[in-house]
Structures are given as structure tokens and as C-alpha cells.
N, CA, C and O atoms as CSV, one atom per row, in Angstrom:
chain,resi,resn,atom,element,x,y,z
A,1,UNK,N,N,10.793,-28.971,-1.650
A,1,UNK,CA,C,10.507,-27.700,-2.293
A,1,UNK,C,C,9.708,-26.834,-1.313
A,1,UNK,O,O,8.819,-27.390,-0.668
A,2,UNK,N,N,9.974,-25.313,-1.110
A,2,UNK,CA,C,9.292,-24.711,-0.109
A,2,UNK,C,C,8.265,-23.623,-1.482
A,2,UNK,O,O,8.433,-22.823,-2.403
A,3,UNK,N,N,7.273,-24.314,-0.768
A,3,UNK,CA,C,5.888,-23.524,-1.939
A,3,UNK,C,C,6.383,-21.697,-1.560
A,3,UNK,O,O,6.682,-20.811,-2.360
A,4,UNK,N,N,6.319,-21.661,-0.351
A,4,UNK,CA,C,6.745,-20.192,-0.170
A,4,UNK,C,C,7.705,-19.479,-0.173
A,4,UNK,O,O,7.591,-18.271,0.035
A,5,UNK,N,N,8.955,-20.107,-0.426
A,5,UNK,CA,C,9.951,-19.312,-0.833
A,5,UNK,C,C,9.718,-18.795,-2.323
A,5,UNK,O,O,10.033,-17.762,-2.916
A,6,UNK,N,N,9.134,-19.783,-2.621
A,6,UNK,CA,C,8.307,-20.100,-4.850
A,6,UNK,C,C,7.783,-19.157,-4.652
A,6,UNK,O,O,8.576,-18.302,-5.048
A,7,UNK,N,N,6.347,-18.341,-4.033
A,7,UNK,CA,C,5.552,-17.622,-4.307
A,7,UNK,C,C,5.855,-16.418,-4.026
A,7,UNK,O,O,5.418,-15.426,-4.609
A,8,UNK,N,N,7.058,-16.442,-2.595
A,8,UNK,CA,C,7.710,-14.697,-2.649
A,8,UNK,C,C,8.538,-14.746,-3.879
A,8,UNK,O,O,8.363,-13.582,-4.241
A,9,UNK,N,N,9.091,-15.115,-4.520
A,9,UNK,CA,C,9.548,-14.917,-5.513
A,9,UNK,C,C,9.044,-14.141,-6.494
A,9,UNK,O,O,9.591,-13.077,-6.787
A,10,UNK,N,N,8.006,-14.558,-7.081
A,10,UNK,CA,C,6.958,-14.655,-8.152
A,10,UNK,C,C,6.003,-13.252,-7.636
A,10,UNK,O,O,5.587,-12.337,-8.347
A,11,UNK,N,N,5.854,-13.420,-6.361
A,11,UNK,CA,C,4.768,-11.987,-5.706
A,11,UNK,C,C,5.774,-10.745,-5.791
A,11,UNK,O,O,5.444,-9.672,-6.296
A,12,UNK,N,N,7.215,-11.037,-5.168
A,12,UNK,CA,C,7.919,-9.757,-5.342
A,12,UNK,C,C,8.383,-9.121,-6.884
A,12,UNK,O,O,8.837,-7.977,-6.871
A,13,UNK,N,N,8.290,-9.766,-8.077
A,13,UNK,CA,C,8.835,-9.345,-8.843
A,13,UNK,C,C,7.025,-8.766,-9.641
A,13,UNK,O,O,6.866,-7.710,-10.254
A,14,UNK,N,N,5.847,-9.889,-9.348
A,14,UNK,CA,C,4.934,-9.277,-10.016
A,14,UNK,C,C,4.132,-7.947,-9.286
A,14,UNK,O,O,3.367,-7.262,-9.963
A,15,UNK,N,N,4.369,-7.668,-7.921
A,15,UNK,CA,C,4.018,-6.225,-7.593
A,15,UNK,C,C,5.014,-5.611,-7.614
A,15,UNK,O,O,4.708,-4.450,-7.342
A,16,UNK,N,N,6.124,-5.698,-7.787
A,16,UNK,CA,C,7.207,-4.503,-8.001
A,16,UNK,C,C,6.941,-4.305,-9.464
A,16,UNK,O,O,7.837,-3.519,-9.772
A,17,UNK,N,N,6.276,-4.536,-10.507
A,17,UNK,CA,C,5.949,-4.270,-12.024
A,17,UNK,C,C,4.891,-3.998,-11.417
A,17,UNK,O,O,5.701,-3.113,-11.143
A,18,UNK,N,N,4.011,-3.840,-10.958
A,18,UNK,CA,C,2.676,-3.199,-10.700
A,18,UNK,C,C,3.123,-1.490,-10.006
A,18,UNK,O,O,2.813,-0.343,-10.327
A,19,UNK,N,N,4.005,-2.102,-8.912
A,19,UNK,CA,C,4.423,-0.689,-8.525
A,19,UNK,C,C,4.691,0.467,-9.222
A,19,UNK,O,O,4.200,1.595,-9.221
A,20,UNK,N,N,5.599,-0.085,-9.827
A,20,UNK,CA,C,6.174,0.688,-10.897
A,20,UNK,C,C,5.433,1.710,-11.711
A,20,UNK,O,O,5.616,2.910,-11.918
A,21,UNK,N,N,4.475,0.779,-12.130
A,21,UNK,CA,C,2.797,0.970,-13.397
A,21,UNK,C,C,2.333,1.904,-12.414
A,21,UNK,O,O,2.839,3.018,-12.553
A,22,UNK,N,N,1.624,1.808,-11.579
A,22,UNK,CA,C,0.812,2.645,-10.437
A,22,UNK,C,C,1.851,4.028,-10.522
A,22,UNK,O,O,1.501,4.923,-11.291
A,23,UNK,N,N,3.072,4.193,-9.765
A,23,UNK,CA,C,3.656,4.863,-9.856
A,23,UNK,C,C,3.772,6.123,-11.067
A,23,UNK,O,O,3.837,7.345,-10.930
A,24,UNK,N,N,3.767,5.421,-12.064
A,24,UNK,CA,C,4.118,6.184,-13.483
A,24,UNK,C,C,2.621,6.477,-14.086
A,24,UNK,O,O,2.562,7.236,-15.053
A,25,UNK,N,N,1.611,6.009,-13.652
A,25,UNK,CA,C,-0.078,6.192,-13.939
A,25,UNK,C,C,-0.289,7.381,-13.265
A,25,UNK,O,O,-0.980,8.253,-13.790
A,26,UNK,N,N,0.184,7.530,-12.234
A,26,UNK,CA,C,-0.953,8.285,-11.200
A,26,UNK,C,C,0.577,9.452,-10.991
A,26,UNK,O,O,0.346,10.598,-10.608
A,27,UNK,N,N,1.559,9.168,-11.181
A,27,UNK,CA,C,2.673,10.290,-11.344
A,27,UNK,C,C,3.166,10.607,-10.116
A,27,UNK,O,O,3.670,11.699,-9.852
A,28,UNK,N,N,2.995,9.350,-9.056
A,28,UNK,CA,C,3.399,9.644,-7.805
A,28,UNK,C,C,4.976,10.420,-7.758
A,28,UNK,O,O,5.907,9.979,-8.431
A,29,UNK,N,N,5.071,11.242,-7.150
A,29,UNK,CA,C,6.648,11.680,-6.449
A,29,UNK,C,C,6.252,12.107,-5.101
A,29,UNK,O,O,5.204,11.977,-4.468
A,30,UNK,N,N,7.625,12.769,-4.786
A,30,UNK,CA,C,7.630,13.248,-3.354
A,30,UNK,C,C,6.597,14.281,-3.134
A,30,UNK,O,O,6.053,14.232,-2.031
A,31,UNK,N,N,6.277,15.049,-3.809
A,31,UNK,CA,C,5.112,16.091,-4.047
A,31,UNK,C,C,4.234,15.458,-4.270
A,31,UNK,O,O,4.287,15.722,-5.471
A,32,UNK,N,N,3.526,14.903,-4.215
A,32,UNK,CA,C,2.401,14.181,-3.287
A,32,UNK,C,C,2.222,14.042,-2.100
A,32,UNK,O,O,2.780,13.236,-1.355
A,33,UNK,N,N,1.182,15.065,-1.767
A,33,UNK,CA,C,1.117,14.759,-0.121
A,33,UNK,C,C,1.059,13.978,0.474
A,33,UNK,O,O,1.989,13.804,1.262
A,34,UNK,N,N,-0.094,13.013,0.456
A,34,UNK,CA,C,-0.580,12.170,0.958
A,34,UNK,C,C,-1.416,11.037,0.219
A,34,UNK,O,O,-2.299,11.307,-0.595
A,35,UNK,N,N,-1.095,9.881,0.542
A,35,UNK,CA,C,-1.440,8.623,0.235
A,35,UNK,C,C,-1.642,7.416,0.977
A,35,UNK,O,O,-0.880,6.706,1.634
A,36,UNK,N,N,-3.650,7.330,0.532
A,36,UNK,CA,C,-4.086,6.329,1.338
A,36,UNK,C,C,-3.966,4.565,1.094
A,36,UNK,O,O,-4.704,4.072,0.241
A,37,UNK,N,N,-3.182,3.823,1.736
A,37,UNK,CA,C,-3.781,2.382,1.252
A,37,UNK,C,C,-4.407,1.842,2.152
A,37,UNK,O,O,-4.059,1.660,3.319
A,38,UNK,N,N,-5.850,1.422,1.365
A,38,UNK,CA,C,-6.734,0.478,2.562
A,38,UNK,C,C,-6.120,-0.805,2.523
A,38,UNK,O,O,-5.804,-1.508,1.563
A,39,UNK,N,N,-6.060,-0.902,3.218
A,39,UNK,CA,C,-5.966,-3.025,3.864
A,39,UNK,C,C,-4.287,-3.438,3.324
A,39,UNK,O,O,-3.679,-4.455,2.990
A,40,UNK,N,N,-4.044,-2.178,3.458
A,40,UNK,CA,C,-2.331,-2.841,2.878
A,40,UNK,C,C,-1.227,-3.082,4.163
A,40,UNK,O,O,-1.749,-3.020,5.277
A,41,UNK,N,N,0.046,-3.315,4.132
A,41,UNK,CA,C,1.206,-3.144,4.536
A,41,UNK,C,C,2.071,-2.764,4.077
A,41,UNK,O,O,2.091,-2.701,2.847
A,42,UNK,N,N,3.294,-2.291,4.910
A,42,UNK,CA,C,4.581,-1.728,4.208
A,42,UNK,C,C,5.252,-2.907,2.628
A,42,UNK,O,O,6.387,-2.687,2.206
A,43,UNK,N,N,4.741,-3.572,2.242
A,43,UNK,CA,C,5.556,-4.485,1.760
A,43,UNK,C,C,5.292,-3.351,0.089
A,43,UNK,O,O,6.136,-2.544,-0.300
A,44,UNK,N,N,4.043,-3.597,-0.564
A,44,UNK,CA,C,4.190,-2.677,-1.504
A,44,UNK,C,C,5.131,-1.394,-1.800
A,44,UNK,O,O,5.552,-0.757,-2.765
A,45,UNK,N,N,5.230,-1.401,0.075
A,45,UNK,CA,C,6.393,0.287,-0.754
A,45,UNK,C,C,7.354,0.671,-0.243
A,45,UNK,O,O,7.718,1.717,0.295
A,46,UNK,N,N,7.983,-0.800,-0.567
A,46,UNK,CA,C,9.338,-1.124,-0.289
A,46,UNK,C,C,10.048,-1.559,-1.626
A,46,UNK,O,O,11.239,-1.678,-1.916
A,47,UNK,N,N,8.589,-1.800,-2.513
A,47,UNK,CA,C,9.542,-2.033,-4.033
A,47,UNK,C,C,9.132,-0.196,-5.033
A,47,UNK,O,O,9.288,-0.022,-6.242
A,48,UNK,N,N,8.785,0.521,-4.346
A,48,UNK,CA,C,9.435,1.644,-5.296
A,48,UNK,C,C,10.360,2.665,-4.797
A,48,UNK,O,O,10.766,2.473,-3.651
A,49,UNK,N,N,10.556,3.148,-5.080
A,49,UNK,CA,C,12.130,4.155,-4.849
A,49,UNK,C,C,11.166,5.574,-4.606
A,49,UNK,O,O,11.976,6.477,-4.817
A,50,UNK,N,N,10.308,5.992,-4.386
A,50,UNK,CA,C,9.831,6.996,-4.361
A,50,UNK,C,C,9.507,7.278,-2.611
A,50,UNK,O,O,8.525,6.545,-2.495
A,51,UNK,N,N,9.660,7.697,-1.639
A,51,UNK,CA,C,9.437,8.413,-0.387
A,51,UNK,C,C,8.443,9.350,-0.038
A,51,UNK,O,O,8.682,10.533,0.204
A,52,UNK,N,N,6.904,8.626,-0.002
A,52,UNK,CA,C,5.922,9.747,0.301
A,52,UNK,C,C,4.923,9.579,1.606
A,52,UNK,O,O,4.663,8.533,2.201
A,53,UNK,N,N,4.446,10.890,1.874
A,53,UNK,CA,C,3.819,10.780,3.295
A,53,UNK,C,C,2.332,9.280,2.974
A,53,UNK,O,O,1.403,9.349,2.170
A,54,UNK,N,N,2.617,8.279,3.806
A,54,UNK,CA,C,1.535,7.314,3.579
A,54,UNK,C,C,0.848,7.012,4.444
A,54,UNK,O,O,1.535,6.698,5.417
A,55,UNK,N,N,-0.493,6.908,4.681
A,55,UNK,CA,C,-1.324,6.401,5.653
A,55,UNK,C,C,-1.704,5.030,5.450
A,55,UNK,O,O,-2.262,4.804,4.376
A,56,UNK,N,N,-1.538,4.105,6.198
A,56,UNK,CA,C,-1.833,2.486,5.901
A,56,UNK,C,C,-3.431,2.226,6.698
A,56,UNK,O,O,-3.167,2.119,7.895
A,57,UNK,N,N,-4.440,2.134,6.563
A,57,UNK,CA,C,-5.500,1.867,6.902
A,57,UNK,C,C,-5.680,-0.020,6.877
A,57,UNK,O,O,-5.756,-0.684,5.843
A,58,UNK,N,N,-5.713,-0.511,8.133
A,58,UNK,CA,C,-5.744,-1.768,8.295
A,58,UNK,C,C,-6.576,-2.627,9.269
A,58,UNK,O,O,-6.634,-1.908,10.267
A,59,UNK,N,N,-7.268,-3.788,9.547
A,59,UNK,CA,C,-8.098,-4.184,10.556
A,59,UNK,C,C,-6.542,-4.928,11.727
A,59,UNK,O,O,-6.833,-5.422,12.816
A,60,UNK,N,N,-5.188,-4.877,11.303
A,60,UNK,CA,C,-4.396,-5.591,12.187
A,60,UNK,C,C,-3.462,-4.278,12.562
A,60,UNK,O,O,-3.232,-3.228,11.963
A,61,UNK,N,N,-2.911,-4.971,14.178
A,61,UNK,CA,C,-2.119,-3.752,14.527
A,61,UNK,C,C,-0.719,-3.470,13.447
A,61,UNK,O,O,-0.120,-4.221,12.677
A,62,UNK,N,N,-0.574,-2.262,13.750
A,62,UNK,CA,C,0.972,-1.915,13.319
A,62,UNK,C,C,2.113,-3.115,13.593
A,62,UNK,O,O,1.963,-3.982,14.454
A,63,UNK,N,N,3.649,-2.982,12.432
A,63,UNK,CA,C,4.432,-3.572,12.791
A,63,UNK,C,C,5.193,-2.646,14.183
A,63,UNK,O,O,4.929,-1.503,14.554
A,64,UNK,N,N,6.254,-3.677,14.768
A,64,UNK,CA,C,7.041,-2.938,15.428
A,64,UNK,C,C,7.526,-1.424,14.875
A,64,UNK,O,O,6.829,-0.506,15.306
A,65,UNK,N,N,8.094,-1.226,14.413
A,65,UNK,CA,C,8.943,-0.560,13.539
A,65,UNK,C,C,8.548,-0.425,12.031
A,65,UNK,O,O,8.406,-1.288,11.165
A,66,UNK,N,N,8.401,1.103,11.994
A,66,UNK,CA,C,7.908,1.173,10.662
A,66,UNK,C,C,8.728,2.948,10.197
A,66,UNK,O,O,9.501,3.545,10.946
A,67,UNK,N,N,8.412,3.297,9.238
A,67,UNK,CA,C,9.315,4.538,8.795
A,67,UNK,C,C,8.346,5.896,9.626
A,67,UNK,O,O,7.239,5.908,10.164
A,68,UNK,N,N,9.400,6.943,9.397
A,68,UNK,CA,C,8.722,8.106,10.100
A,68,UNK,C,C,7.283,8.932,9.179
A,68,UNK,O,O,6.431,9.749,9.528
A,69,UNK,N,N,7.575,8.231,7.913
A,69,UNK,CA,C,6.849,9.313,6.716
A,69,UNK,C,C,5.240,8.451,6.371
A,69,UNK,O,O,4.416,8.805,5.528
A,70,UNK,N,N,5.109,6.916,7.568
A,70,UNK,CA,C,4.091,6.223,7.174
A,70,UNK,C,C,3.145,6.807,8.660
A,70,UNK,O,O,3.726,7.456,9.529
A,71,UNK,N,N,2.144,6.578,8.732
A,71,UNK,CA,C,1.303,6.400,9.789
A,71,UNK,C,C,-0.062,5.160,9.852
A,71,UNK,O,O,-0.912,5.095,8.964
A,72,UNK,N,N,-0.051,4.660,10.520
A,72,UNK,CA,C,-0.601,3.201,10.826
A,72,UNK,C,C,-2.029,3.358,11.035
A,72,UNK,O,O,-1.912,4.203,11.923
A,73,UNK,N,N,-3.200,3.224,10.928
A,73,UNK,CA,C,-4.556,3.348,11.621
A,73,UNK,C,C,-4.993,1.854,11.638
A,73,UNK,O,O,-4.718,1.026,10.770
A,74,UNK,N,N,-5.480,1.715,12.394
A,74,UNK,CA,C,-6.642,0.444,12.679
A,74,UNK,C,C,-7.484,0.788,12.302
A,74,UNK,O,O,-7.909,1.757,12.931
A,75,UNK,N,N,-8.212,0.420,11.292
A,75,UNK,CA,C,-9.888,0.052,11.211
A,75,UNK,C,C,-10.234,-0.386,9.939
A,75,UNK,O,O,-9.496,-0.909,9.104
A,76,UNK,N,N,-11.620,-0.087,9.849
A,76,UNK,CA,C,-12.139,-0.907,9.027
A,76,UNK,C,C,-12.222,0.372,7.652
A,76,UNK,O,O,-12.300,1.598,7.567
A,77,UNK,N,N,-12.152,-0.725,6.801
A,77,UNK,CA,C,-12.225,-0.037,5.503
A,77,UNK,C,C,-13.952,0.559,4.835
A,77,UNK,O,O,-14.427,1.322,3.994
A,78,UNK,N,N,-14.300,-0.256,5.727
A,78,UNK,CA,C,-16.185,-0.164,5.465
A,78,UNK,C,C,-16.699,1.376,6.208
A,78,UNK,O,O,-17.657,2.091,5.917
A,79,UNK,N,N,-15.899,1.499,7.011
A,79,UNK,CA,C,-16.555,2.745,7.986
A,79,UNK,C,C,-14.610,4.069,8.170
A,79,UNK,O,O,-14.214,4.471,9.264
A,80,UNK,N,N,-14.159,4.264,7.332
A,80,UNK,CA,C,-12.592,4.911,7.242
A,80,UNK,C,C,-12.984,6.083,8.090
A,80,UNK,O,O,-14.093,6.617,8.069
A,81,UNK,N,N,-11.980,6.427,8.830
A,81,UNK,CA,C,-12.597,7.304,10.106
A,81,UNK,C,C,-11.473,8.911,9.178
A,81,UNK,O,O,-10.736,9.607,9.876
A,82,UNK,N,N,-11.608,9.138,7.760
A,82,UNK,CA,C,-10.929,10.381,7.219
A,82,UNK,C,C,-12.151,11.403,6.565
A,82,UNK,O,O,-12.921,11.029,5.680
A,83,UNK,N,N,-12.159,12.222,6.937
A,83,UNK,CA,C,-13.304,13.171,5.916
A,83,UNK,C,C,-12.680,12.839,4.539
A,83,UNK,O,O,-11.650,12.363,4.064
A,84,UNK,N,N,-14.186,13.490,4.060
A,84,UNK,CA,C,-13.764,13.556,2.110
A,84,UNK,C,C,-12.136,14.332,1.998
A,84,UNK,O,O,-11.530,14.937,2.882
A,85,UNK,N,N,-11.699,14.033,0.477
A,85,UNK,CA,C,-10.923,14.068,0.242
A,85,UNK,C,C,-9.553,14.866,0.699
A,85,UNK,O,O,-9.059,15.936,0.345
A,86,UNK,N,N,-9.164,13.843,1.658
A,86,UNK,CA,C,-8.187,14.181,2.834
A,86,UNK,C,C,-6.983,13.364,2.025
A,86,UNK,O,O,-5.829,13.411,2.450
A,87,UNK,N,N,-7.353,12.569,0.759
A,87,UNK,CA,C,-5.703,12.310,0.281
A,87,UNK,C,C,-5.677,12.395,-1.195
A,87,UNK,O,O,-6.687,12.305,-1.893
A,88,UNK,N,N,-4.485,12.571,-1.633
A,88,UNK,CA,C,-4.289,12.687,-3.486
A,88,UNK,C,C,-4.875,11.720,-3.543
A,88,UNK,O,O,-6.060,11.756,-3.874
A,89,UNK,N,N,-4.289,10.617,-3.263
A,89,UNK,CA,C,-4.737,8.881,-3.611
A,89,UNK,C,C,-4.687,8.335,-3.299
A,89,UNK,O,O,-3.708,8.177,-2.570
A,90,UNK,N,N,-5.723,7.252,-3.428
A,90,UNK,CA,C,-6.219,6.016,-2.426
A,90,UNK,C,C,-5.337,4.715,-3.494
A,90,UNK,O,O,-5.005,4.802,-4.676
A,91,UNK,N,N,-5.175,3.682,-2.610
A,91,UNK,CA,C,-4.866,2.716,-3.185
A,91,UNK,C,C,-5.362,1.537,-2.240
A,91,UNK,O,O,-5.647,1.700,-1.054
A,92,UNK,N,N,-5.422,0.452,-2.853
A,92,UNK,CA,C,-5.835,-0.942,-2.278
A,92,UNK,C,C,-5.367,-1.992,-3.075
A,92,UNK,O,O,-5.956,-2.138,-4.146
A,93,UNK,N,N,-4.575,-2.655,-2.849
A,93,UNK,CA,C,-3.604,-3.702,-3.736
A,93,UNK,C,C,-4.679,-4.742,-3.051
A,93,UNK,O,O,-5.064,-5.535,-3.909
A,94,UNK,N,N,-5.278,-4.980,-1.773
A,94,UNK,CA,C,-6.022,-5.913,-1.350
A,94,UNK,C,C,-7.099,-6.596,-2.324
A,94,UNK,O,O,-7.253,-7.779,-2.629
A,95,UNK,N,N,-8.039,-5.025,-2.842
A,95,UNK,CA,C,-9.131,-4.777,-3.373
A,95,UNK,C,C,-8.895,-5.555,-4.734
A,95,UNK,O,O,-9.720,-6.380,-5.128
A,96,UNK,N,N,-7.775,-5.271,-5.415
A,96,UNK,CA,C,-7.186,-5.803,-6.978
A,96,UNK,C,C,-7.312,-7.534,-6.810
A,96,UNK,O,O,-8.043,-8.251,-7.495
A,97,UNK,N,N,-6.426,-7.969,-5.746
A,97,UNK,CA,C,-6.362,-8.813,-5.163
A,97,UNK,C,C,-7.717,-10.239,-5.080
A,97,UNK,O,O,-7.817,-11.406,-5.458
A,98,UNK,N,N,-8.433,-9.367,-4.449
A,98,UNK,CA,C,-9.538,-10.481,-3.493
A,98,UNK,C,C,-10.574,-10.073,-4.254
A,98,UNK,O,O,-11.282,-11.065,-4.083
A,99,UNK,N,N,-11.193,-9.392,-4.947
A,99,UNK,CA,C,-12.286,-9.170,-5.624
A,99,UNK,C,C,-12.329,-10.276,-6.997
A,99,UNK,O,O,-11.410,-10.764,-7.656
A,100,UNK,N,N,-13.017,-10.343,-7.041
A,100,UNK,CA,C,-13.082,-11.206,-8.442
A,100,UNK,C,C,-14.075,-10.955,-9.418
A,100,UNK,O,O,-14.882,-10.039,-9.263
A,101,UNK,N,N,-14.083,-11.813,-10.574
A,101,UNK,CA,C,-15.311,-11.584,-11.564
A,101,UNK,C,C,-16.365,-12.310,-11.087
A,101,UNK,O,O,-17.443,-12.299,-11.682
């Protein structure tokens, strides 16, 4: 049994229902300028159908190849090198993630 073929399974179908939710909460479309995720990767937004300008804020480099409408930064989420409100919305699937009670 491969534990990780099990858990992409289970991860892709339970953040593509999160996507979705986020999506229809916050009313993302193409008219949305701009959208920040700290500590993420392309993988979240590849399960919604929506195409918007995204900034990925991360401590690891960029992939090879990534879309024209994303832009990549290195750094840290503790010190974000953007003035005040430079995006519609921030997101962090990390933050949901790794935080706990």
C-alpha cells in the first residue's frame, strides 16, 4: 500500500472543497486584482477554475515553470517585504494547516 498515493487522494479532493468555499466566501473572479498566499504553492490553484493575478510568498525557491499571471517571492512571512494593503486578499492554507488549538 503506498501511504502517499492514499493521502494525495484524500488532500486533493479535501482542498479542492475548501477551494471552492474560499472562492464563493470571498467572491474571488478575474476582477480581483491581486492575491496574496503566504507559505503556499501552485497546488491550491490548480483546483479552481478561476485565473487571477497571484503572488506566492514563500521561504523555498520558485518551481521551474510556473504561469504568467503568478509571481514567486522568497521570504519570510514574519517580515513580507509588501506595503499595507497592496492586495484584495491574503490567503494562507499553511496557517489553517499548522496552527492548532
Amino acid at each position: 500500500m503506498d501511504i502517499h498515493r492514499i493521502y494525495s487522494f484524500f488532500q486533493r479532493r479535501f482542498r479542492r472543497k475548501r477551494m471552492k468555499e474560499f472562492v464563493s466566501i470571498f467572491g474571488i473572479t478575474t476582477n480581483i486584482p491581486r492575491v496574496l498566499d503566504v507559505g503556499g504553492t501552485l497546488f491550491n490553484w490548480t483546483l479552481i477554475d478561476v485565473q487571477l493575478r497571484l503572488t506566492i510568498l514563500n521561504v523555498t525557491s520558485p518551481p521551474n515553470n510556473f504561469p504568467d499571471n503568478v509571481e514567486w517571492i522568497v521570504g519570510d512571512a514574519r517580515a513580507m517585504p509588501f506595503p499595507d494593503k497592496n492586495f484584495d486578499v491574503v490567503f494562507s492554507n499553511s496557517v489553517i494547516e499548522h496552527v492548532g488549538g
